[in-house]
C-alpha positions in Angstrom: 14.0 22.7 2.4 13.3 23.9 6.1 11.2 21.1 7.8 7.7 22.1 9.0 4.8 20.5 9.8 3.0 20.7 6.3 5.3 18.6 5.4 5.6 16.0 7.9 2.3 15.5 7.7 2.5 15.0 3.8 5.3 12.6 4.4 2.8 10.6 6.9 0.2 10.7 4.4 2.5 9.3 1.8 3.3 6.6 4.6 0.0 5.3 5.2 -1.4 5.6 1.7 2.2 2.8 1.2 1.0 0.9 3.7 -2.7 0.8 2.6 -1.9 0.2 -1.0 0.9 -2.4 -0.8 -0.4 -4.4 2.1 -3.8 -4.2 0.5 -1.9 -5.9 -2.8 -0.1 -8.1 -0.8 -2.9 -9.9 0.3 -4.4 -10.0 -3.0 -1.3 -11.4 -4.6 -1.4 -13.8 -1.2 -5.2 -15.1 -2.0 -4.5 -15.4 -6.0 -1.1 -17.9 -5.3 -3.1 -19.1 -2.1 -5.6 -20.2 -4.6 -3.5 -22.1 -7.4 -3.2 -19.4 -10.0 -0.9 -20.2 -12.4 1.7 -17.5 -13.2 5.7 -17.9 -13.6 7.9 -17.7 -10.7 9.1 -14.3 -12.3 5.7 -12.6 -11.2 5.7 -13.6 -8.0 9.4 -13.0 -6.9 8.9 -9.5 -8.7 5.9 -8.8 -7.1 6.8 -9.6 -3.6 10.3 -7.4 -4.1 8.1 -4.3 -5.5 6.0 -4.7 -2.2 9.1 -5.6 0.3 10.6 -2.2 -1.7 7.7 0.3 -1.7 6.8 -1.1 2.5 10.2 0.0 3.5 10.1 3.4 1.7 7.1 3.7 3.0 8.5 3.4 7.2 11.1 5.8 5.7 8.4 8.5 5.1 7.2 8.0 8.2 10.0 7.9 10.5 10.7 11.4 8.4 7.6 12.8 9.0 7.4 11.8 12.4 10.4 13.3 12.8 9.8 16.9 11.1 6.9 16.9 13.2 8.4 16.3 16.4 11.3 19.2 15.4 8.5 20.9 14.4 6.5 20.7 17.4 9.7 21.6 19.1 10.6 24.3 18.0 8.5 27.3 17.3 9.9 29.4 14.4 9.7 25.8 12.3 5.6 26.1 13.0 5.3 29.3 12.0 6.8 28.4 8.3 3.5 26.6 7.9 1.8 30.2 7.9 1.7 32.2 4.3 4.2 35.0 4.2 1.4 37.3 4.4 -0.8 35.8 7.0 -0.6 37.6 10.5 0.6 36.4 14.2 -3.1 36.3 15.4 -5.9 34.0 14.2 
């Protein structure tokens, strides 16, 4: 897979719908022990680890992204893989 920039740009999508998601949970999981819920230790320790996982994969999408858009960006011939085979030069 040759990077380009549809790509990078999917990869920061994926980034920042992470980010939104988890941190969004992570505040909800925050209020709910904040405010006495009684669940087992279990739920909370798994909880926290699923959102510690899917934050760091998340700043792994984006440093990749950011980075096949920067190479990208860079370098010409990469941009013009975005284009359909058929799709001319000018537009």
């Amino acid at each position: 897979m040759s990077p380009n920039r549809r790509t990078g740009w999917f990869l920061v999508a994926v980034a920042v719908w992470n980010f939104v998601i988890w941190l969004t949970f992570a505040k909800n999981l925050y209020q709910a022990h904040a405010g006495g819920e009684d669940r087992p230790t279990g739920y909370w320790v798994a909880h926290t680890v699923l959102i510690v996982v899917d934050l760091a994969l998340g700043v792994a999408f984006a440093v990749l992204g950011a980075r096949m858009l920067a190479a990208a960006r860079k370098s010409p011939d990469l941009a013009a893989t975005d284009r359909p085979s058929g799709a001319s030069q000018e537009q």
